[in-house]
C-alpha positions as CSV (number, residue, x, y, z in Angstrom):
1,X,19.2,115.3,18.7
2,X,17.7,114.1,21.8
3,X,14.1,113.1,22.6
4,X,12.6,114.1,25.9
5,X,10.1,111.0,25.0
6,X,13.0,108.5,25.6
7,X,11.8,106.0,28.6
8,X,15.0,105.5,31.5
9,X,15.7,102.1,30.6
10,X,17.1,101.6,34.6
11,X,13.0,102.5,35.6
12,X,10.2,100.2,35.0
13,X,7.8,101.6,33.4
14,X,5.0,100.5,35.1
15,X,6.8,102.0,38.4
16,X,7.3,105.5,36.6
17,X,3.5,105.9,35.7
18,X,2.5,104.5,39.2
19,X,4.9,107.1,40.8
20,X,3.9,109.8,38.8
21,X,0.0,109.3,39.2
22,X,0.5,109.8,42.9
23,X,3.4,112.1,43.1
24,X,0.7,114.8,44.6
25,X,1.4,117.4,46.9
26,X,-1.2,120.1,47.9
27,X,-1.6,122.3,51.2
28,X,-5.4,121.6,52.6
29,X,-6.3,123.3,56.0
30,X,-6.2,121.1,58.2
31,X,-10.1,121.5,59.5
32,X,-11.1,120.5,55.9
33,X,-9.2,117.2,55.9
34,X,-10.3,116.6,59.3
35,X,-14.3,116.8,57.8
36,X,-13.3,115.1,54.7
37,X,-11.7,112.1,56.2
38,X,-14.1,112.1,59.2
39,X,-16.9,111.7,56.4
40,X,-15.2,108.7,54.1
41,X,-13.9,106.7,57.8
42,X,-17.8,106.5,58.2
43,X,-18.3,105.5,54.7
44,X,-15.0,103.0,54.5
45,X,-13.9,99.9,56.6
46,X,-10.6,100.7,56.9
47,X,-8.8,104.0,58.1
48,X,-6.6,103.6,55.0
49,X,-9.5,103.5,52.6
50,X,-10.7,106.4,53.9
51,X,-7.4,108.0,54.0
52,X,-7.2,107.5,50.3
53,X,-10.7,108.3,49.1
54,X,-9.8,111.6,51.5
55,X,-6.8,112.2,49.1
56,X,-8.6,111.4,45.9
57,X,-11.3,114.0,47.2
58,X,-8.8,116.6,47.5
59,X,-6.9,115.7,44.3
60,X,-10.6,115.7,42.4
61,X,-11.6,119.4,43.9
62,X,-7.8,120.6,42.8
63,X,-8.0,119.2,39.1
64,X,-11.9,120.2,38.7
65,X,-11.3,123.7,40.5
66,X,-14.5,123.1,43.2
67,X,-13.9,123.3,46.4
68,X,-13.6,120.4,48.5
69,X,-16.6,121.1,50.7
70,X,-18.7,121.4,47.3
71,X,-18.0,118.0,46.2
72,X,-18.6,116.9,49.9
73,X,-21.5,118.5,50.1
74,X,-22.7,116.7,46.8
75,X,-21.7,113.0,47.6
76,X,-22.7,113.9,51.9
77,X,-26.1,111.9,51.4
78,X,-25.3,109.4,48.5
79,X,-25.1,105.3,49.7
80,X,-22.0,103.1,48.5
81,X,-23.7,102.1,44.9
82,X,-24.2,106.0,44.2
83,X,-20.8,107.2,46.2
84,X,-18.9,104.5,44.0
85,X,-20.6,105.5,41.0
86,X,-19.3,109.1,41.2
87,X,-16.1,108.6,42.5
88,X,-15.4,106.5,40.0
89,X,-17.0,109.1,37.1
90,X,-14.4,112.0,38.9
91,X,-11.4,109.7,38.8
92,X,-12.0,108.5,35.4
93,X,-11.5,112.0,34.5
94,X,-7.7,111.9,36.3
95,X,-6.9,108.8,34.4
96,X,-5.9,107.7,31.2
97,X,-8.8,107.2,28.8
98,X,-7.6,103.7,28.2
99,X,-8.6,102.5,31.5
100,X,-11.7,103.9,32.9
101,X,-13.2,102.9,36.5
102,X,-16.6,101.4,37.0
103,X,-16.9,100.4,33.4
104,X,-18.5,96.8,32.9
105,X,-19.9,96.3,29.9
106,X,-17.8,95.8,27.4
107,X,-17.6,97.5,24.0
108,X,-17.7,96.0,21.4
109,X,-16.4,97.1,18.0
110,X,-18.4,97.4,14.3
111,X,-18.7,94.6,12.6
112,X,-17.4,96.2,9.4
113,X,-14.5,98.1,10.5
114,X,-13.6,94.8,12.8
115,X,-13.7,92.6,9.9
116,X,-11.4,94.9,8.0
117,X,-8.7,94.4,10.6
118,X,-6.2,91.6,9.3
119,X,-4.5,89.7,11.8
């Protein structure tokens, strides 16, 4: 019997999760986009930063079910530190809980279930 689990030996598999995290494809009026993009090129130093902060907005609001101009209207007023901050809390919550954004402190384990560990 066949797994659906089995990984395309022919595709990298750093390329297949790569691809798949950003194999997204939504319909956004174009007046929101414009106000959301508008916003982040003030905010960014690049046009493609704020290009892809724009997406990530729209790709946040879709998984979250707020609308777009809710989340803009909640971050409109923040400065980087605080717009960084949140951003990275809403992606962390697209990703894999394995690698979370904006997390610099690192944990460290109990003593007594670490010395348990045989190596």
């Amino acid at each position: 019997m066949a797994s659906v689990n089995n990984p395309n030996p022919s595709i990298d598999l750093t390329v297949r999760v790569f691809d798949s995290f950003n194999q997204f494809e939504f319909n956004v009026p174009a007046n929101e986009y414009d106000v959301v993009f508008s916003f982040f090129k003030t905010k960014m130093s690049t046009e493609e930063a704020a290009r892809s902060f724009a997406t990530t907005l729209f790709r946040i609001s879709v998984n979250n079910n707020i609308p777009v101009v809710d989340l803009l209207d909640q971050i409109r007023n923040m400065n980087q530190m605080d717009l960084t901050v949140t951003m990275a809390y809403y992606l962390n919550g697209l990703r894999s809980p394995t690698t979370l954004l904006g997390v610099s402190q690192i944990l460290l384990p109990n003593y007594y279930a670490a010395r348990n560990v045989v190596q």
